[in-house]
C-alpha distance (Angstrom), angle and dihedral (degrees) to the residues before:
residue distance angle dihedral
X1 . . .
X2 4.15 . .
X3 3.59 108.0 .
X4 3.24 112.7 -143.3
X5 3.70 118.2 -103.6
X6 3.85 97.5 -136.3
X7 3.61 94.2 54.1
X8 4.04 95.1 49.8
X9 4.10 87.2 50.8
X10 3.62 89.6 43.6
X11 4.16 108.3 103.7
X12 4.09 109.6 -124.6
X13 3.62 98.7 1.1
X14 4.06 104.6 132.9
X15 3.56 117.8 -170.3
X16 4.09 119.5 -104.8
X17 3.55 114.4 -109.1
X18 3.88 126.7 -171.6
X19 3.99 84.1 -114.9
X20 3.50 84.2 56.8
X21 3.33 104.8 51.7
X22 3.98 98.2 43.6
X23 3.29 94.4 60.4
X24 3.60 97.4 39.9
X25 4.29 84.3 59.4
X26 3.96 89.6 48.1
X27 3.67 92.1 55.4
X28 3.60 94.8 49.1
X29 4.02 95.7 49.0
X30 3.78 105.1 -87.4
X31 4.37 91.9 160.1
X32 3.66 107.3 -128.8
X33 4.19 103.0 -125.2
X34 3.51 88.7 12.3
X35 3.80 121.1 120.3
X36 4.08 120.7 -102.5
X37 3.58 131.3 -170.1
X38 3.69 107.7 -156.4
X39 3.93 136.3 -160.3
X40 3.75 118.6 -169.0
X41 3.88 138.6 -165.4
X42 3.32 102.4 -178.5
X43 4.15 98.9 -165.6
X44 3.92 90.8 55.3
X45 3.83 88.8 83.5
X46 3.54 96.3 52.6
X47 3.87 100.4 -134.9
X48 3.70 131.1 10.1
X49 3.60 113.8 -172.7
X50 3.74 94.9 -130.5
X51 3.62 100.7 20.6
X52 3.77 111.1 -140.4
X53 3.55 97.3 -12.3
X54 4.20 89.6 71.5
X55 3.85 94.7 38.7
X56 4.04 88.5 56.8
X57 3.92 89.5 40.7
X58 3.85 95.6 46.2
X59 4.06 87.6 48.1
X60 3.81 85.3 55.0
X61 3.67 91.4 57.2
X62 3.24 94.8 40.4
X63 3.89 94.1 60.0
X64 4.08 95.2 36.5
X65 4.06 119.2 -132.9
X66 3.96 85.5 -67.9
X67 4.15 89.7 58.1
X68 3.94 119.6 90.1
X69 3.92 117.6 -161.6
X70 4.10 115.8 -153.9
X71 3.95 127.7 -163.4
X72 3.82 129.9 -177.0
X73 3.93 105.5 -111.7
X74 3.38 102.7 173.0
X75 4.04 115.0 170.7
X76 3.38 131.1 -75.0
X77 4.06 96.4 -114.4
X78 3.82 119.0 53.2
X79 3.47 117.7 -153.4
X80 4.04 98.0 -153.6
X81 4.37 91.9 99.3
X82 3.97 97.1 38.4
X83 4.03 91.3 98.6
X84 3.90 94.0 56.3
X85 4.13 95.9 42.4
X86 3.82 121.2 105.7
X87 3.78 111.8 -93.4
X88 3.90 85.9 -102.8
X89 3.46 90.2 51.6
X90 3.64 89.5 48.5
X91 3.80 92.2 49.9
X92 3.46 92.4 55.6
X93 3.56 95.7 63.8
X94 3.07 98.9 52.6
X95 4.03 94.9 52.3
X96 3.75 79.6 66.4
X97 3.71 128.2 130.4
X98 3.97 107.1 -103.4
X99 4.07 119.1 -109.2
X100 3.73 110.1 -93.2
X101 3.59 110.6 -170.5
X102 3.69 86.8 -152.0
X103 3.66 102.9 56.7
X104 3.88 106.6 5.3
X105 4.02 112.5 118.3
X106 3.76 125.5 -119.3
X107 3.45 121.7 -109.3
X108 3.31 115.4 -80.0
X109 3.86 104.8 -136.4
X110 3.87 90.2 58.7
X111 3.98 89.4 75.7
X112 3.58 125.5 -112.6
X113 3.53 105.1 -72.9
X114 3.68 96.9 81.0
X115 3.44 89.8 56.7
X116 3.73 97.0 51.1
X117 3.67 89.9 48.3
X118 3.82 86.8 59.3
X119 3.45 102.7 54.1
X120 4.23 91.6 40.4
X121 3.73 99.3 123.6
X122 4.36 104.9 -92.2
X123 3.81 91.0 14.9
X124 3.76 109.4 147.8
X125 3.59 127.8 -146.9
X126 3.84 134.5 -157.2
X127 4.20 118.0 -114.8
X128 3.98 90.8 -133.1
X129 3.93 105.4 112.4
X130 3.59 105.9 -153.5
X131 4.35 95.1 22.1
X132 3.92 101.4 40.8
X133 3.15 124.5 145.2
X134 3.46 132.8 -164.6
X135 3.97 129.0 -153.8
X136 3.88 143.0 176.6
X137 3.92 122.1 -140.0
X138 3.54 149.0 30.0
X139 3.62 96.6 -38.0
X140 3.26 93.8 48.5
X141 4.20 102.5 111.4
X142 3.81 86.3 43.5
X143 3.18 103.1 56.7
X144 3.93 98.4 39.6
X145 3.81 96.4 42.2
X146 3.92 112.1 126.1
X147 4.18 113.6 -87.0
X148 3.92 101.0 -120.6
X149 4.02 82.4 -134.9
X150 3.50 90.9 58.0
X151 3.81 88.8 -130.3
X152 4.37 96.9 128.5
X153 4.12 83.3 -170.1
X154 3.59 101.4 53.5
X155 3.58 140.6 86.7
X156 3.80 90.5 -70.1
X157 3.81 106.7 44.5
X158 3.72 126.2 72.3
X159 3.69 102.8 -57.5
X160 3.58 87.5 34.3
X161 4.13 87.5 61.5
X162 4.79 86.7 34.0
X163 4.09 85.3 62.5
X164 4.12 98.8 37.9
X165 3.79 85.9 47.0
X166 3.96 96.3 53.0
X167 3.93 86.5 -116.1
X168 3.75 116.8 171.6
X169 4.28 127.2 -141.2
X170 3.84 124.7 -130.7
X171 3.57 123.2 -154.5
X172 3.99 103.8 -165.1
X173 3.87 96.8 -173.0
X174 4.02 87.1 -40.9
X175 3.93 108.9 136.9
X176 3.50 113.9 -128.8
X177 3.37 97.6 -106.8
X178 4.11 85.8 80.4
X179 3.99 88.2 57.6
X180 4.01 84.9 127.0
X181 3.78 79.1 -178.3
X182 3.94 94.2 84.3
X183 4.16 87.5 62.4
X184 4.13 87.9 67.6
X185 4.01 86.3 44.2
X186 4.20 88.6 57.4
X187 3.95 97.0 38.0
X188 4.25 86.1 52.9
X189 4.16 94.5 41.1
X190 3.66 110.3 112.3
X191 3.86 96.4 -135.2
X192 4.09 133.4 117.3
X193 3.25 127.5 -103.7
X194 3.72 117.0 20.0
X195 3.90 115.3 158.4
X196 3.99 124.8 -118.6
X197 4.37 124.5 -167.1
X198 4.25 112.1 -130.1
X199 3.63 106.7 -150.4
X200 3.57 140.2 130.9
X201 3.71 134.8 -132.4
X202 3.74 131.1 -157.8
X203 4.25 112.1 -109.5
X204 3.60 139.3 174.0
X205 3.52 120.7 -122.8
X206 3.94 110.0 174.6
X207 3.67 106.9 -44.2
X208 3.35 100.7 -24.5
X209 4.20 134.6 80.7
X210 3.77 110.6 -136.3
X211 3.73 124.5 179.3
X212 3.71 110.6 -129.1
X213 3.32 131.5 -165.7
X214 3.79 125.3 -124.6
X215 4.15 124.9 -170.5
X216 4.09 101.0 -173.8
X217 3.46 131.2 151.2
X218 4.02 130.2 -69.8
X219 3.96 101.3 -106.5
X220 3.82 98.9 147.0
X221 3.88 93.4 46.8
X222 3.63 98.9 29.9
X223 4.36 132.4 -87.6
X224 3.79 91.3 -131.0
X225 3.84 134.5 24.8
X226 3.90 98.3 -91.8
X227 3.55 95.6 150.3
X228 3.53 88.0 65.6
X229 4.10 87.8 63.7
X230 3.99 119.6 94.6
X231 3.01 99.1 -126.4
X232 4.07 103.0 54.7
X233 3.83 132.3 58.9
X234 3.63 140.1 -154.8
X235 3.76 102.6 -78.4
X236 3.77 101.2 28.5
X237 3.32 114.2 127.8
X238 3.89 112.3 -111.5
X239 3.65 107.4 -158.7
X240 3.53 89.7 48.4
X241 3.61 84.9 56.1
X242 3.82 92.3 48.1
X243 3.85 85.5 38.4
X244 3.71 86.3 63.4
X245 3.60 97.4 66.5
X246 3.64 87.2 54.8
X247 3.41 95.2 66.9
X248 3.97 94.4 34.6
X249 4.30 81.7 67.1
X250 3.88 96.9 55.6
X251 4.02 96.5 -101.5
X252 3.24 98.4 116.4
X253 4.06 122.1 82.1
X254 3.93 116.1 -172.7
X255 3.89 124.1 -160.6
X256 3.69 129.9 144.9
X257 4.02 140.3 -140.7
X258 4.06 103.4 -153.1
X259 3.27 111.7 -53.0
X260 4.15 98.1 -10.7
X261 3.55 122.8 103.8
X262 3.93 112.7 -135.4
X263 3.87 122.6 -164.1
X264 3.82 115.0 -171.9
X265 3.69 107.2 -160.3
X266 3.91 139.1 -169.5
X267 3.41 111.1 -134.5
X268 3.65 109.6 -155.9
X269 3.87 81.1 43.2
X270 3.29 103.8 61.2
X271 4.00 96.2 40.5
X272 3.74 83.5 60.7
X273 3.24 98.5 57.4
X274 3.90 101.1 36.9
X275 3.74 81.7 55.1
X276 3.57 100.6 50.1
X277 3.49 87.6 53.9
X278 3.78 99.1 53.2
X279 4.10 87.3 44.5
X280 3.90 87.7 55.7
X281 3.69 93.3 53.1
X282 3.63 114.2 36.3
X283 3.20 111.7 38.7
């Protein structure tokens, strides 16, 4: 690894260790054999010795053997733009390789961590194309098992099972705006009108490819009309702004290791407040 030369001319800066980082998370409240979802930018601490390897280890011993960590994979091609593409275009997707849960990457833009948590030796992985998850420990099976509504963001799926199970968020020099969280807190709001996205995607299921079809809610374009609001404009970043109501309720719990941000958050917290707020302004 090439250290980087501004850090080792850089007066007090100490490099982060997994050591370091584990028992920075159990000081702050990480629960030992409790369940955390966790989003990770990696450059925001400067150097870890180890790079991703440590941060997954050092979450590990954070949480204890009885712990399980979760990550939103997703897949590496969303289906949201297929309708507008050229009819090449359009072919080309669909002479694409089927999603595997077993061996089918995570999407890039989510950062590398979800990926690493994938391929961690008994790492499990939910069958949803464009809303898997994937998660490491005991809980693994129940929180990835399939929603019988087929809706992988609602009070059944994976964040569904994070918030029933008194699960907790991490934020390791994530912004806010990544809290995937605040998606669970829009599908479960009891207000009118939120938008969903038909398409289908192609899957494997035993030997075969089949092309499924998926209805799940609008989170690139928006669930609900924000834009409409005041106070928001086109290219503000909603979940930040639902994120922000989060930490306006006391869920959120801010530290930092160097130069990395770290937001400790309550789960079932948060999703109460994120859906408060959407419930007292769209209905």
């Amino acid at each position: 690894m090439l250290v980087p030369n501004h850090l080792l001319s850089r007066h007090g800066y100490a490099p982060v260790t997994r050591t370091r980082i584990a028992s920075h998370l159990r000081q702050i409240g990480v629960v030992e054999g409790g369940v955390l979802m966790v989003h990770v930018r990696l450059s925001a601490f400067g150097w870890v010795v180890g790079g991703m390897d440590s941060v997954v280890h050092a979450l590990r011993d954070a949480i204890g053997a009885t712990g399980t960590l979760m990550a939103l994979s997703g897949w590496e091609d969303s289906p949201y733009h297929v309708a507008g593409w050229p009819e090449s275009w359009r072919q080309a997707y669909r002479d694409q390789p089927p999603f595997d849960p077993r061996i089918s990457a995570s999407r890039r833009e989510f950062g590398r961590f979800p990926e690493r948590l994938r391929t961690w030796p008994a790492a499990e992985r939910s069958s949803h194309p464009e809303v898997s998850f994937v998660a490491l420990g005991p809980r693994s099976s129940e929180l990835l098992a399939d929603p019988d509504d087929g809706d992988p963001w609602g009070p059944f799926g994976p964040l569904g099972g994070l918030v029933r199970l008194g699960g907790q968020v991490l934020m390791l020099g994530a912004p806010l705006k990544s809290l995937t969280l605040c998606h669970h807190a829009e599908a479960t709001a009891n207000v009118q009108g939120k938008r969903y996205r038909d398409y289908q995607m192609p899957v494997r299921e035993g030997d075969e490819v089949v092309w499924a079809s998926y209805r799940t809610l609008d989170t690139f374009y928006g669930a609900l009309p924000y834009w409409d609001r005041d106070d928001l404009e086109m290219g503000d970043s909603i979940v930040a702004k639902l994120a922000d109501q989060a930490v306006a309720a006391g869920a959120t719990e801010v530290s930092r290791i160097e130069d990395c941000t770290v937001v400790l958050i309550d789960a079932a917290k948060a999703a109460n407040a994120v859906r408060a707020w959407i419930e007292a302004n769209f209905r």
